[in-house]
C-alpha positions in Angstrom: 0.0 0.0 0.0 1.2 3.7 -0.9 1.7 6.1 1.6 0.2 9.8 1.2 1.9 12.8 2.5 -2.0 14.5 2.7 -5.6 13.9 1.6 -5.8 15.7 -1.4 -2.9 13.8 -2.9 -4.6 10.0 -2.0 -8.1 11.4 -3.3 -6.1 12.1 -6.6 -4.5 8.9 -7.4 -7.0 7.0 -5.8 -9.3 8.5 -8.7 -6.7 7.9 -11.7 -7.1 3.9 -10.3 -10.7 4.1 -10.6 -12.3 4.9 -7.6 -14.5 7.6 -9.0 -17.3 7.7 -7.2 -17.9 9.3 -3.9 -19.8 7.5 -0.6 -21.1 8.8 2.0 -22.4 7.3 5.5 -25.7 6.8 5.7 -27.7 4.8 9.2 -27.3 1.1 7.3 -25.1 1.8 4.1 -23.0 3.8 2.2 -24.3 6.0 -0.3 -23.3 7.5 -3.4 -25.1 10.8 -4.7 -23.5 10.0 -8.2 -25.8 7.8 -9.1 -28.5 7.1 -6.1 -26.6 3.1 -4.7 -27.0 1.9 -1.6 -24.3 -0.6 -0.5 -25.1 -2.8 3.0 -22.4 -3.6 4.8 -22.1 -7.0 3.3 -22.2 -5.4 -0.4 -18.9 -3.6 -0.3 -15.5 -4.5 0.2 -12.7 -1.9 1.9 -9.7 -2.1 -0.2 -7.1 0.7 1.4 -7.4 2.8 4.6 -5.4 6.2 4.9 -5.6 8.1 7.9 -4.3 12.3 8.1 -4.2 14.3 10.7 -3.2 18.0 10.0 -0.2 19.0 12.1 -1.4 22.4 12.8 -4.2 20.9 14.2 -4.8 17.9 15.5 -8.2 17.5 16.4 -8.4 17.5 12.6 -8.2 13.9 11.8 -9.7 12.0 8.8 -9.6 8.7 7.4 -10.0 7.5 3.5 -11.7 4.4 2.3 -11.0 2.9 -0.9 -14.2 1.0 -1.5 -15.4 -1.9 -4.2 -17.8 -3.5 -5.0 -17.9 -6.5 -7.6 -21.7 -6.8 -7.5 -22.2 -3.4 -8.0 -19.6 -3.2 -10.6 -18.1 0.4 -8.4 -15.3 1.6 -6.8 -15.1 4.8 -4.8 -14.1 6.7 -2.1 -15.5 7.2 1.6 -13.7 9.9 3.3 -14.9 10.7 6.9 -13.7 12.2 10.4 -12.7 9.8 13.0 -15.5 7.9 14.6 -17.8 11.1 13.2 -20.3 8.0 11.9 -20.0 6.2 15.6 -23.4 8.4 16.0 -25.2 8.2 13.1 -24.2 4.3 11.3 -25.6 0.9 12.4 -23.6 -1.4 14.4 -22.9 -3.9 11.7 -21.7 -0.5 9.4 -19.3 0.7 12.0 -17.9 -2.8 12.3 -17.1 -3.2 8.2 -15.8 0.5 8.3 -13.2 -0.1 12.0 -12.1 -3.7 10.4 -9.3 -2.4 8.8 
């Protein structure tokens, strides 16, 4: 796995190896805008994690999933604040999303 100096630079090679599309957390999925899908947690795999945490502020923290999904035929990207979804995402989401 490649290691990123910041966010912006994983986002954009993470998109040049075809993980265009962009998820969000919803209670019992992940959700992408792009094009209205709904992935259960047993519908997706995680295929990279990349945490960053700014240096000039470190209560800034956020971590990057690189996200498939063969039945789905989609890859894409899931970038969130630490434990921001521990709140919001089912038990069985927050599980899939800490496994790596």
């Amino acid at each position: 796995m490649k290691t990123y100096t910041t966010l912006s630079e994983a986002i954009n090679d993470l998109t040049k190896k075809g993980y265009t599309f962009n998820f969000n957390v919803q209670h019992d999925c992940i959700w992408c805008a792009e094009n209205n899908m709904q992935l259960l947690h047993d519908e997706f795999e995680i295929d990279e994690v990349y945490r960053f945490q700014e240096m000039s502020d470190v209560d800034n923290e956020s971590i990057l999933y690189a996200i498939s999904s063969k039945q789905n035929n989609v890859k894409g990207l899931l970038v969130n604040a630490y434990s921001i979804y521990a709140d919001t995402a089912s038990t069985k989401l927050i599980e899939k999303l800490n496994s790596r």
